[in-house]
C-alpha positions in Angstrom: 2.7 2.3 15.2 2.2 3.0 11.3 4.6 2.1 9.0 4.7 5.5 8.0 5.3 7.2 11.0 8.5 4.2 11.8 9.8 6.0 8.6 9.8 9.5 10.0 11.4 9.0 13.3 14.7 10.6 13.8 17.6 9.6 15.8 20.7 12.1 17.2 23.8 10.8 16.3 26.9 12.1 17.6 30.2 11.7 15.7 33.4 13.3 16.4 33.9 15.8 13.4 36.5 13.9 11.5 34.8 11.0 11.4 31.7 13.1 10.4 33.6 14.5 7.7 35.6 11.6 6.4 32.0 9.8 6.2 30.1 12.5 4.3 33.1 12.6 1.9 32.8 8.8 1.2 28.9 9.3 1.1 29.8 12.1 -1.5 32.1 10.1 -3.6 29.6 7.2 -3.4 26.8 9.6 -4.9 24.5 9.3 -1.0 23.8 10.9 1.4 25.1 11.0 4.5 21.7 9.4 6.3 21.8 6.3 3.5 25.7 6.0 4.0 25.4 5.9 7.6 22.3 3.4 7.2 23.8 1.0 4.7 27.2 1.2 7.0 24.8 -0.6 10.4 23.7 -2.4 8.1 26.8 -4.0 6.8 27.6 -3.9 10.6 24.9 -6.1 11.3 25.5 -8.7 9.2 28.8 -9.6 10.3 28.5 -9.3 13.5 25.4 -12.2 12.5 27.4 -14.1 10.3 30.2 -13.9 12.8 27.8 -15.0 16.1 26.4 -18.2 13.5 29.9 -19.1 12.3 30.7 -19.1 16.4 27.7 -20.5 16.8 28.5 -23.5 14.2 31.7 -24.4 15.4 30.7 -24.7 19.1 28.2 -27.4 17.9 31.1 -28.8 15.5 33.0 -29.0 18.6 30.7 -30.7 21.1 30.0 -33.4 18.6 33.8 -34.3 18.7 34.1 -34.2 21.9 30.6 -35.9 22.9 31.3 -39.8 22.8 28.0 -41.3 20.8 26.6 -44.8 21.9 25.5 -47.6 19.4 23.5 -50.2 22.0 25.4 -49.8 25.1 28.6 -49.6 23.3 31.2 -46.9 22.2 31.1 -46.6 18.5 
């Protein structure tokens, strides 16, 4: 697939009127439209639900080097 014709597809989104309304009037307020405000929204999305999996991820591996007893020549260090 072209880059070009990734750019043109469309996708239906269904949104309960108020929150259609209360997003085109941000989108308004912020000068964008409501496809840009809706893309830059997911995109925000995104990213903390990424930051938020790596900080997870993070501490897990915080966590099991506390917990995992390390060796120093056959002995408990």
């Amino acid at each position: 697939m072209s880059q070009e014709y990734k750019r043109q597809q469309s996708f239906p989104l269904r949104l309960c009127p108020s929150i259609r309304q209360q997003a085109n009037d941000l989108a308004h307020v912020e000068g964008i439209s409501l496809n840009h405000f809706i893309s830059l929204a997911v995109s925000e999305k995104i990213t903390r639900m990424e930051q938020t999996s790596l900080a997870s991820e993070q501490m897990r591996l915080k966590n099991a080097r506390i917990l995992r007893p390390s060796f120093q020549f056959g002995k408990l260090a």
